[in-house]
N, C-alpha and C positions, 0 to 999 in steps of 0.2 A: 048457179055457181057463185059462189061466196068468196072474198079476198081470202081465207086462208085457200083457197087452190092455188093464187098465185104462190103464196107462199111455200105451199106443196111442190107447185114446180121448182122450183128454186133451192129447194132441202131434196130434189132428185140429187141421187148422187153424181156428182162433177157438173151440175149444172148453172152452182152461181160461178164456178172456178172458172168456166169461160164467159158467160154473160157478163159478168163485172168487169173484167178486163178489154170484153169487146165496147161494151159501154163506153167505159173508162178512152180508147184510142177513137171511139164515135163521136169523143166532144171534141179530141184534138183534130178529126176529120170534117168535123160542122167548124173551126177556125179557120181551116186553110187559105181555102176561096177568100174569105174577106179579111184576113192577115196581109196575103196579098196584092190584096186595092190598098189597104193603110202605108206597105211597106214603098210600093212604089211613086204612090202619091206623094210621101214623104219627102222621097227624093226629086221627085221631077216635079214637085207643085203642081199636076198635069193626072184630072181625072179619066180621060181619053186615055194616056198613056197607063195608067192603071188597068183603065176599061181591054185594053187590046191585050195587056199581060195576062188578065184574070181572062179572059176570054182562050186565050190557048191554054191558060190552066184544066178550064172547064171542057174544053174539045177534046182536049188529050185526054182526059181521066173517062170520060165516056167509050170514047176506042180502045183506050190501053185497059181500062176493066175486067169486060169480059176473055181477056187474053189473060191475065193475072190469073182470073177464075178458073181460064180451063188448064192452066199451070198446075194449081190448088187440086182440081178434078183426077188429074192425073198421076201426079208425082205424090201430090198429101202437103196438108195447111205446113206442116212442121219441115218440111223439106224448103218450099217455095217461101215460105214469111221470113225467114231471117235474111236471105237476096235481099227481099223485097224491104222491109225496113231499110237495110244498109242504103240500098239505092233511094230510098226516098230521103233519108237523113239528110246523105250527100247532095242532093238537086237542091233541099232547101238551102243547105249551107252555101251552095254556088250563086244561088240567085239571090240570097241577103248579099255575100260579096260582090255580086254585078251590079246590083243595087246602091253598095257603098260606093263603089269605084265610080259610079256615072256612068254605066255601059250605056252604050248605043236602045235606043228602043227596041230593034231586031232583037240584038241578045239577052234584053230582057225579057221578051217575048219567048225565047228559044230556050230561057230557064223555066217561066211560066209552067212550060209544055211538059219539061223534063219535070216536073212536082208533082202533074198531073197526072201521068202517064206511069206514076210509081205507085200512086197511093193505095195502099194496102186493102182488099176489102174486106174487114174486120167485121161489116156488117151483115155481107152476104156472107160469110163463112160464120157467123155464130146461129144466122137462120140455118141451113144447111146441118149443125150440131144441133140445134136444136127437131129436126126431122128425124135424127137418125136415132136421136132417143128417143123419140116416143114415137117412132114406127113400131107397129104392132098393135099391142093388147093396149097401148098406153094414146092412140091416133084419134081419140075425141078431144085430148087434149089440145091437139095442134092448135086451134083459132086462139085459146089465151097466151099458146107460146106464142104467135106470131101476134097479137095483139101487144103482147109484153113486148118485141120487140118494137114495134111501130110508137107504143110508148115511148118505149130506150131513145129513138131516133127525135119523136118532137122533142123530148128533155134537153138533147144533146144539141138542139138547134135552138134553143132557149138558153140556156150557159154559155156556149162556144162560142156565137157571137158577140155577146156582154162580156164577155171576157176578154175577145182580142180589141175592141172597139173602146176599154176602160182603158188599157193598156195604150192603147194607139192616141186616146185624148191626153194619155200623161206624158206622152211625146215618148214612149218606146214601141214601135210599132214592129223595131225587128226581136224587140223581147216577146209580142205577142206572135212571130212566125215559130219562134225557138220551143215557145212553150206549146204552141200547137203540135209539133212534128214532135215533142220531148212524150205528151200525153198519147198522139201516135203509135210512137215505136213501141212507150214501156208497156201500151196495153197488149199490142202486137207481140211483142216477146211474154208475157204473162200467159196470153192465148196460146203461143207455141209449146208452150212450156206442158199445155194441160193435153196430154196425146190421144188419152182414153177415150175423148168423147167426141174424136175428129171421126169427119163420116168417110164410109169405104173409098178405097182409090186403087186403081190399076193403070201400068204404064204399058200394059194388053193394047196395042193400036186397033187391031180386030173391036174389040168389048168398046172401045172409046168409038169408034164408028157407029157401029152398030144402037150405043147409046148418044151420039149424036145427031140422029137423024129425029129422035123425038123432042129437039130443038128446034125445029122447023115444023111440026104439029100443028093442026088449027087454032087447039085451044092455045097453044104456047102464043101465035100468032096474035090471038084477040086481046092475050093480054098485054104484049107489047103496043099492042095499037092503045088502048087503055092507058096505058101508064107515060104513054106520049102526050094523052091526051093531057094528061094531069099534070106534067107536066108544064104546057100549055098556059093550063089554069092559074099553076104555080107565077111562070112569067107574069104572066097580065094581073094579077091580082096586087102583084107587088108594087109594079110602075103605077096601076089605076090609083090605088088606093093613097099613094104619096100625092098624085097628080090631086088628088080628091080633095084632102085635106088643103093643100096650098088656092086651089081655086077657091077653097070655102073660105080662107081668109086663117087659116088655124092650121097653120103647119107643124105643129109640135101634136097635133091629132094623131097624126098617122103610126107614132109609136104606141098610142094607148090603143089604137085599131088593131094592131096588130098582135099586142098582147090579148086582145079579147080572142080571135081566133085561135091564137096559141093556146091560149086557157083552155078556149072549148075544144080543141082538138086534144088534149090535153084527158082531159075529161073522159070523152068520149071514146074513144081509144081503151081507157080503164076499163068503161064499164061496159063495152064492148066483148071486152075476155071475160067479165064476170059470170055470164049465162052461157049455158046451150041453146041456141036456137033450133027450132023444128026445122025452117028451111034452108033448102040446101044452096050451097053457099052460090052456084051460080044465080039464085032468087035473090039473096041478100046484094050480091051486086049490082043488078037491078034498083033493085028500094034505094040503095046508098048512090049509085048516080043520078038517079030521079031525087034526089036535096039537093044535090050536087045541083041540076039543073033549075031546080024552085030558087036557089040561094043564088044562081046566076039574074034569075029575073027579080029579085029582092037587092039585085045592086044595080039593075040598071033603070030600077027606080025611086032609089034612096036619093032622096032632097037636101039629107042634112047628116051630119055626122053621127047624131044618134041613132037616122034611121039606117046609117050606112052600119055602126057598129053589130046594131039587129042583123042586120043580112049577113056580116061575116059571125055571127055568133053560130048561124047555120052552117054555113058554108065549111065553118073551120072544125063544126063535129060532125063533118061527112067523111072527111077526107080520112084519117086514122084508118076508122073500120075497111074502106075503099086497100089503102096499104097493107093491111094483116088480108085482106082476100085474097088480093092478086099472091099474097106468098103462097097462103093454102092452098090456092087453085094449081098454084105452079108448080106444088110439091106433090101433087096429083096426077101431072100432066107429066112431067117427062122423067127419064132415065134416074135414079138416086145417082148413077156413075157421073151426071152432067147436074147437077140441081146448083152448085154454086155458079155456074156459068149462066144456068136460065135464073139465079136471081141480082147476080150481074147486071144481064141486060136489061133485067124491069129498070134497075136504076140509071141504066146510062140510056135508053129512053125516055124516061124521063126528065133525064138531064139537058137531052138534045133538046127536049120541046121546052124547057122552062129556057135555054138559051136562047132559039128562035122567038118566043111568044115576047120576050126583054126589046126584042127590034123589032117587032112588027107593032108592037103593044105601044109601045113607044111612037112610030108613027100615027099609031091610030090618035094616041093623047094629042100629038102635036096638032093634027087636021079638026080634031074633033072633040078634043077635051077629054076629062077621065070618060067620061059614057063612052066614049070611043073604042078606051082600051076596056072597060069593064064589058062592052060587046064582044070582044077580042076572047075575052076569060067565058062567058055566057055561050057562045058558039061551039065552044071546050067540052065545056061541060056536057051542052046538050049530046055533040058527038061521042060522048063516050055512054053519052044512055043511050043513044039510038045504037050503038056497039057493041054493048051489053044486052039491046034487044035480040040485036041481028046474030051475036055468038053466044044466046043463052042453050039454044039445044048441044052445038059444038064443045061447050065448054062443060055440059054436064055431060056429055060421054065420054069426053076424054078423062075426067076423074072420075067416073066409074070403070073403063078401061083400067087404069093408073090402079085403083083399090082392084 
């Protein structure tokens, strides 16, 4: 497969008219989270008290997600996405003003939540559009759609953060919450706008049953367990890696470390959609946890920042291809009536474990230095190949089932 395919996808008809505008609200949705450590810290000089706001931010949006989703499933993106902007607009606007005012920590905690618990999933519903188009004659496609998206997603976590972060050193931290929730809605309403290419919906409670029960599927299962895992990885690798740099003596390391895995996840992700692979895709997740796993023992023996940058160069072009499978797998696996709600939950599972792994990961640094929490991240990983072993026949019958 050669880059004019991506291109091909994307000259489908109505297919940039929603990807660019899910993009487009996917950078305001990579600000949020850390709009809201700059905004509170700002005020209360107090990264704990940030840490607890952005913490119900992150709780909330993993619960309140897949509820959004099966809103979306039911009713149709263009019914549920204008609420859902409105509400979201509004919680940011209340928690910048509780913010200004000096509210209590509780109630900044309790805006936090309401941010979270809104946020529109622009992401799951443009994967989801992108299923229902190329269901059919067009379904070899899928792994460069869903690679293009996993792309969209590191891009959009590569900008979003640089941008609320530029904004918040220039001493406007509530101009970076404003422009995240502005880049939000307007893609959010741009998506709403494009109706064509939204995927089926019925508010049939019978058909929504019936299609909710392959929610609860083996494979659906394995790859929630998966995408915890990574989660997991996600947490620990972020704590380790700062912890790494500062023991080494070179704490301004840990940006350039980080940029290297970006890159290569970056990278890899691309050229990931470029080819068809022979094997099927429960095999390739397999191979891509097993790096996964190499790249956990490649940090828990790196001595030096160059040999640490080498191991997340692996590490960080495992992960992409890992994200575009669990989508393909999942768009294999259950109901089309429920598919934004099972890609929901990959993300708010994943959410859950990169929250937990930030405190556990964190203890591990304190008792035991970064090796500690890069053990934390290494355990991760392996779990989700030994996962990938244990649900490789599960997961390939249920997307032959699925086809």
């Amino acid at each position: 497969m050669s880059t004019a395919n991506y291109r091909a996808l994307l000259r489908t008809p109505g297919a940039a008219a929603f990807f660019l505008p899910a993009l487009l609200g996917r950078v305001g949705g990579a600000m949020t989270g850390l709009g809201i450590v700059w905004l509170v810290h700002d005020r209360t000089g107090s990264f704990a008290a940030a840490g607890v706001v952005s913490g119900g931010f992150a709780v909330a949006e993993a619960v309140g997600a897949p509820q959004l989703a099966r809103l979306a499933d039911r009713f149709g993106q263009a019914r549920v996405l204008p609420p859902a902007l409105l509400g979201h607009a509004a919680a940011v606007a209340a928690l910048v003003g509780l913010a200004a005012a000096d509210a209590p920590r509780p109630l900044l905690a309790l805006g936090g939540a309401a941010v979270g618990a809104s946020v529109p999933q622009l992401p799951a519903m443009s994967a989801a559009r992108w299923a229902t188009l190329l269901r059919g004659g067009r379904a070899a496609e899928l792994p460069a759609a869903f690679a293009l998206e996993s792309v969209g997603n590191a891009v959009s976590y590569l900008v979003g953060p640089a941008l609320v972060s530029a904004l918040a050193a220039a001493g406007h931290p509530a101009a970076g919450s404003a422009l995240a929730t502005s880049l939000t809605v307007g893609g959010g309403l741009l998506l709403t706008a494009r109706r064509g290419s939204a995927p089926p919906h019925t508010s049939d409670r019978a058909a929504h049953a019936r299609a909710g029960r392959t929610l609860l599927s083996g494979g659906l299962l394995v790859l929630l367990g998966l995408s915890l895992g990574i989660g997991v990885w996600f947490g620990a690798v972020q704590v380790s890696v700062a912890a790494f740099a500062v023991e080494h003596g070179v704490p301004g390391a840990a940006a350039p470390l980080f940029a290297v895995s970006s890159g290569s996840g970056l990278l890899a992700g691309w050229l990931y959609g470029l080819r068809r692979w022979r094997a099927a895709p429960p095999v390739q997740l397999l191979v891509a946890t097993g790096v996964l796993t190499l790249g956990g023992v490649l940090l828990l023996t790196a001595g030096s920042p160059v040999a640490l940058g080498l191991a997340v160069l692996v590490t960080g072009a495992a992960v992409p291809p890992l994200l575009a499978l669990f989508s393909l797998l999942a768009e294999g696996t259950v109901d089309p009536l429920v598919l934004t709600q099972a890609f929901s939950w990959l993300g708010s599972a994943s959410a859950a474990g990169s929250a937990a792994a930030a405190a556990v990961s964190g203890w591990a640094v304190d008792a035991l230095g970064a090796r500690g929490g890069f053990a934390v991240a290494a355990a991760a990983a392996t779990a989700t190949a030994a996962l990938s072993a244990a649900g490789l026949r599960v997961l390939g019958a249920a997307v032959r089932d699925g086809a």
